[in-house]
Backbone as CSV, one residue per row, in Angstrom:
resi,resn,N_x,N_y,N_z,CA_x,CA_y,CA_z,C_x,C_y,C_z
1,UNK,36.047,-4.569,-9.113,35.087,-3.789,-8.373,33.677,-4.019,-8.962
2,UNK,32.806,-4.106,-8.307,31.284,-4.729,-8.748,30.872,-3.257,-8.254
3,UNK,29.690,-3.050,-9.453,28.690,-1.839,-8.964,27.556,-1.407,-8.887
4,UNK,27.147,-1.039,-8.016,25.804,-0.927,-7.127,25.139,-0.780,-8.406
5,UNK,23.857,-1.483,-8.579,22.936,-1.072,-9.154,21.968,-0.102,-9.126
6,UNK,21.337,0.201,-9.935,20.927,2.083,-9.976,19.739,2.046,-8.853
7,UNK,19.684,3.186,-8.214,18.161,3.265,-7.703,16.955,4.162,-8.412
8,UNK,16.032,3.729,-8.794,15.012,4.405,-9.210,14.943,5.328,-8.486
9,UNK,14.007,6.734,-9.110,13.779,8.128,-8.118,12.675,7.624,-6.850
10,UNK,11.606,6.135,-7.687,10.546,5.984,-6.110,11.198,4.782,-5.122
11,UNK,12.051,4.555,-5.435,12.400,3.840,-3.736,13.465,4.736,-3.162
12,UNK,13.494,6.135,-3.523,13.699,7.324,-2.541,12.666,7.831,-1.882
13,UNK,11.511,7.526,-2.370,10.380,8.084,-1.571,10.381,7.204,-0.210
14,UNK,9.584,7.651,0.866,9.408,7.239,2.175,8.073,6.272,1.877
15,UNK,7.485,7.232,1.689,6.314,6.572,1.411,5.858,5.015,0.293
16,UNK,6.613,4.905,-0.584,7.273,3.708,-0.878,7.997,2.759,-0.376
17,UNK,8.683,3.274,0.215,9.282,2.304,1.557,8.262,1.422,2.617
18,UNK,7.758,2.501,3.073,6.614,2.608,3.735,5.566,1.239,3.421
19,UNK,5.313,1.294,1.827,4.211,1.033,1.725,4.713,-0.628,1.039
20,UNK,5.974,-1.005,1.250,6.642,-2.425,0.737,6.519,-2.809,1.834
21,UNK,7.251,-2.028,3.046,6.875,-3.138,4.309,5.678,-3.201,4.982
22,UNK,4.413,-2.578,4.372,3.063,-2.657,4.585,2.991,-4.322,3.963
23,UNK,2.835,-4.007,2.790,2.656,-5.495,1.955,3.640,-6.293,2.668
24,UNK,4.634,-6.483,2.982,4.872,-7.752,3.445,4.456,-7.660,4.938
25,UNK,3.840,-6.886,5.852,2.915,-7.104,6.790,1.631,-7.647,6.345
26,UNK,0.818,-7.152,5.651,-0.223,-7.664,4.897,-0.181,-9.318,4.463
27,UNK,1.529,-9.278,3.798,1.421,-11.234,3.928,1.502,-12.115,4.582
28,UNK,1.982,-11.580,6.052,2.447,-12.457,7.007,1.058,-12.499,7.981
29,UNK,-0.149,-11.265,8.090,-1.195,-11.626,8.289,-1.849,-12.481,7.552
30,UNK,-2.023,-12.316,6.550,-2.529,-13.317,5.259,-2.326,-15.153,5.502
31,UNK,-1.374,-15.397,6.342,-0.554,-16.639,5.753,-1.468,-17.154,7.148
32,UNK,-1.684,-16.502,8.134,-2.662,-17.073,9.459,-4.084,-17.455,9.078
33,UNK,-4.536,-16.958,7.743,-5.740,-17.002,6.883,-6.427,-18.183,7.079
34,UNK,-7.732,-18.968,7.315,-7.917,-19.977,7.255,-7.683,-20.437,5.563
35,UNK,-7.688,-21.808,5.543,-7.273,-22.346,3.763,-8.301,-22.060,2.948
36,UNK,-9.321,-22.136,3.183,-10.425,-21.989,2.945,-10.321,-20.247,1.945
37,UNK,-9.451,-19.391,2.831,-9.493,-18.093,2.213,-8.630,-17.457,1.302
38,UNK,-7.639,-19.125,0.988,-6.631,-18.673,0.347,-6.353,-18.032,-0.826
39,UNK,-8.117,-18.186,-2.062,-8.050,-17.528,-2.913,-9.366,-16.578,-2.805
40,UNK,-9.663,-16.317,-1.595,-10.726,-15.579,-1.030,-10.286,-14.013,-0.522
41,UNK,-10.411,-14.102,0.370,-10.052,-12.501,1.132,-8.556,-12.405,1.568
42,UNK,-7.812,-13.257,1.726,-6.727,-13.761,1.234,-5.686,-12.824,0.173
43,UNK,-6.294,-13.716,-0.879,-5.791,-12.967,-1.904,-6.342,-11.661,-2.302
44,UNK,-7.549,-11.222,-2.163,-7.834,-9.834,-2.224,-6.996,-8.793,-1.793
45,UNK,-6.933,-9.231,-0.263,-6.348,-8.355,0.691,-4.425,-7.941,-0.473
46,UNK,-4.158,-9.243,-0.503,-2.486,-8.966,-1.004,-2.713,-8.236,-2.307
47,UNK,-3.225,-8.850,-2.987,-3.917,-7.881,-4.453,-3.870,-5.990,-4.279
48,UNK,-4.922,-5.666,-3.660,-4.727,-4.592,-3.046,-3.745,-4.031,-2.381
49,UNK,-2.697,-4.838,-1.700,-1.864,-3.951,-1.176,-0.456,-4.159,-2.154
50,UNK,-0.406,-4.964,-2.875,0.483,-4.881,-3.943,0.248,-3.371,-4.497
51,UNK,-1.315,-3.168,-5.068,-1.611,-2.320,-5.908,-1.108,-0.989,-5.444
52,UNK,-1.021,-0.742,-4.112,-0.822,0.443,-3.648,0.678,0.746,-3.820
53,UNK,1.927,-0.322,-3.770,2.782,-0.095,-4.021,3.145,0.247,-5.803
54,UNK,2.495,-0.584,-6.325,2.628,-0.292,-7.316,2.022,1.000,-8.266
55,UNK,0.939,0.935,-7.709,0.687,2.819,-8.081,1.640,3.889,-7.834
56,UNK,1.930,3.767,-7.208,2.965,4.518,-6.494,4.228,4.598,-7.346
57,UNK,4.269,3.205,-8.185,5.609,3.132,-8.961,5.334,3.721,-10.415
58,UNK,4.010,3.415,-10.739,3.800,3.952,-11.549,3.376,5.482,-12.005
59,UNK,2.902,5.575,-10.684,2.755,7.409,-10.965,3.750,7.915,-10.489
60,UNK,4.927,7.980,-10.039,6.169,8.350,-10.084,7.345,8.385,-11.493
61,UNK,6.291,7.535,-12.604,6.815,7.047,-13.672,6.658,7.967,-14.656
62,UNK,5.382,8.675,-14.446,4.097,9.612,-15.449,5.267,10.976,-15.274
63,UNK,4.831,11.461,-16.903,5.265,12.746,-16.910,4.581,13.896,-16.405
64,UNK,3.703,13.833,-16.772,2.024,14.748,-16.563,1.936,15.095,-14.930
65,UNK,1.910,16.084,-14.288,1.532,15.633,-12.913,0.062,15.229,-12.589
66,UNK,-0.762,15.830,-13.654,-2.233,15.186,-13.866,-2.081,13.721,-13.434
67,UNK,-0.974,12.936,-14.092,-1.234,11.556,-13.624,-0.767,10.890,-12.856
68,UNK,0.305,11.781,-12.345,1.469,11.241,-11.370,-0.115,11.378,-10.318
69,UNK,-0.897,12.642,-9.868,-1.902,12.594,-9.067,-2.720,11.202,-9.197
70,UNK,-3.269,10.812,-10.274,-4.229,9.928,-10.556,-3.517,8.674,-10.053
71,UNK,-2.323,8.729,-10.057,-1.970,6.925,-9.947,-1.650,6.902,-8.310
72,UNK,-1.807,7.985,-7.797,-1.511,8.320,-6.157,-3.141,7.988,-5.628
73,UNK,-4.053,8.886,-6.508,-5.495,8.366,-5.941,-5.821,6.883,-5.868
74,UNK,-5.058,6.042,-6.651,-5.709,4.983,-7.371,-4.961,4.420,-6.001
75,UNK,-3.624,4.543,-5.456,-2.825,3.808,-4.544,-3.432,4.192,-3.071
76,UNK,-3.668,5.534,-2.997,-4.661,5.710,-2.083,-5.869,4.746,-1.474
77,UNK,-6.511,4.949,-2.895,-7.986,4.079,-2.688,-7.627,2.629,-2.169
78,UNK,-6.885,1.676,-2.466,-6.282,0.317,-2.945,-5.937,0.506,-1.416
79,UNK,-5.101,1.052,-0.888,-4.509,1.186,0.665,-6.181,1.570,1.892
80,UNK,-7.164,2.325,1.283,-7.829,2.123,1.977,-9.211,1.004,1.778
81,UNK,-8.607,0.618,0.451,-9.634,-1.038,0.325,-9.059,-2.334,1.029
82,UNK,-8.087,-2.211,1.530,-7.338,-3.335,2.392,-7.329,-2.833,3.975
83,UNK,-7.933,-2.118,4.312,-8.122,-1.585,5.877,-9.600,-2.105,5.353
84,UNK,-10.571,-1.905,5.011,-11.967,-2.386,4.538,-11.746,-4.234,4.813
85,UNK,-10.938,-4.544,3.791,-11.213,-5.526,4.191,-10.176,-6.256,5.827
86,UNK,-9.668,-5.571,5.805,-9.307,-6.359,7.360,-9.902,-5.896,8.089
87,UNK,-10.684,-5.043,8.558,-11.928,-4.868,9.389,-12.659,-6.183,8.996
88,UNK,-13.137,-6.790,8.029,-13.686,-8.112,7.885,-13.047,-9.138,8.344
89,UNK,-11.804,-9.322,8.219,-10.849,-10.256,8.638,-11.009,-10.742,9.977
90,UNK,-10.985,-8.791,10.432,-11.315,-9.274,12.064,-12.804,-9.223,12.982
91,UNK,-13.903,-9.183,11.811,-15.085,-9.530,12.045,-15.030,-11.074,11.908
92,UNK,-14.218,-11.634,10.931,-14.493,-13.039,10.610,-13.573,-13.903,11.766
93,UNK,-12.636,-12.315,12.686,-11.523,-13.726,13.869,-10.553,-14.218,12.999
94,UNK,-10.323,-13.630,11.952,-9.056,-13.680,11.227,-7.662,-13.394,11.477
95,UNK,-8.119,-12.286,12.177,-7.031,-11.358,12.816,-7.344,-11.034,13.984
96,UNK,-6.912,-10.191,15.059,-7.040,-10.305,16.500,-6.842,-8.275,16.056
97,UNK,-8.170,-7.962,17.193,-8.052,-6.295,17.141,-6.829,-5.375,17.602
98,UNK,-5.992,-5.814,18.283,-4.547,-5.573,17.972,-3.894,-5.584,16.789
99,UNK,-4.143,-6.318,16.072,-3.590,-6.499,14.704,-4.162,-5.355,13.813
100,UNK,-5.065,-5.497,14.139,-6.017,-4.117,13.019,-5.669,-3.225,13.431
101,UNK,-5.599,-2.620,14.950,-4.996,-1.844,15.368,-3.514,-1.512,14.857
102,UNK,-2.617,-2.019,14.744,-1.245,-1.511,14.892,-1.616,-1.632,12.838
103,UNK,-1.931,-2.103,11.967,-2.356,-2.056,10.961,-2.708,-0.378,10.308
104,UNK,-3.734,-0.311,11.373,-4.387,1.151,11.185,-3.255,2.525,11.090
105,UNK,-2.498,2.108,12.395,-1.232,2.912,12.135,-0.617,2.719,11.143
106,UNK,-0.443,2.251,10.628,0.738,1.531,9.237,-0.234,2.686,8.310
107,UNK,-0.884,1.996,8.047,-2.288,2.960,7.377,-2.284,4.192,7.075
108,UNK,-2.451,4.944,8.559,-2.353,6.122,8.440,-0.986,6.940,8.073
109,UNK,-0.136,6.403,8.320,1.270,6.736,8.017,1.205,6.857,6.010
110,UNK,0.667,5.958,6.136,0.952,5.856,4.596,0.163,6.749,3.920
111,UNK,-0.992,7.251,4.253,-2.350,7.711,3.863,-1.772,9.080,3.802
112,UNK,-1.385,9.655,4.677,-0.967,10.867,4.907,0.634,11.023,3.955
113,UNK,1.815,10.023,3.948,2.063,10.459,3.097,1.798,10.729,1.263
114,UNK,1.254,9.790,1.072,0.435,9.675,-0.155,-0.207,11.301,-0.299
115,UNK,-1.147,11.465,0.806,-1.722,12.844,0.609,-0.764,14.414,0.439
116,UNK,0.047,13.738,1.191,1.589,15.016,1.101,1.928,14.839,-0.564
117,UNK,2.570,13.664,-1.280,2.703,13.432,-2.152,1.865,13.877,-3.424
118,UNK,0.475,13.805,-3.251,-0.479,14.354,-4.171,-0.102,15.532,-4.548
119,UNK,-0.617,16.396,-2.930,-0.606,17.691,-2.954,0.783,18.696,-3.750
120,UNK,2.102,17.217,-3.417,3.161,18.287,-4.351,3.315,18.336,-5.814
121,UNK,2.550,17.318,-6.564,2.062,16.980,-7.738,1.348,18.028,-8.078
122,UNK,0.147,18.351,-7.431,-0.898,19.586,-7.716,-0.441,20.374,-7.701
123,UNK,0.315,21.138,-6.772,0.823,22.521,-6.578,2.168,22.957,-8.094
124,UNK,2.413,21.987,-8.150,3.266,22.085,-9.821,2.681,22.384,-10.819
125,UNK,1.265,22.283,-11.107,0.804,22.709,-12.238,-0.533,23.355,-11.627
């Protein structure tokens, strides 16, 4: 009998979920990138949306809820620095305003849970 390997407490979160199949949306826009942007806005964009997942892993990690908050702001910010830059993307015709569009939703989904998430951090201490 082989056995399941453990699950961490944050890939029970939604919002972690959430925010993995953001990033690999984020790469499959990315990969339409002209070459030119490959270590340009490109890689920014994935940079940032890595970061958001990974804040997320890491302030789920923190004992403190002081920081479990802080590493939620930090994933916050990072999730809304990659809507920043794909608004450029699709100033530059990178992306098609449909794309930003259904993006934005992804976005907000995530934004809001993040903000749910904060708030139950705060209310603990």
């Amino acid at each position: 009998m082989v056995s399941q390997p453990k699950k961490y407490s944050f890939e029970k979160l939604e919002v972690y979920q959430d925010a993995r199949i953001y990033v690999k949306h984020l790469y499959m826009l990315t990969d339409k990138f002209p070459d030119r942007e490959k270590f340009g806005l490109a890689s920014q964009l994935q940079r940032a949306g890595v970061s958001v997942v990974s804040n997320i892993v890491e302030g789920t990690s923190r004992t403190s809820d002081k920081e479990k908050e802080r590493f939620i702001e930090v994933a916050y910010g990072s999730l809304l620095e990659t809507f920043c830059q794909l608004q450029i993307a699709n100033d530059l015709n990178y992306i098609q305003q449909s794309d930003l569009d259904k993006v934005q939703l992804q976005i907000d989904k995530i934004a809001n849970k993040l903000s749910a998430l904060k708030r139950s951090y705060h209310q603990k201490h």
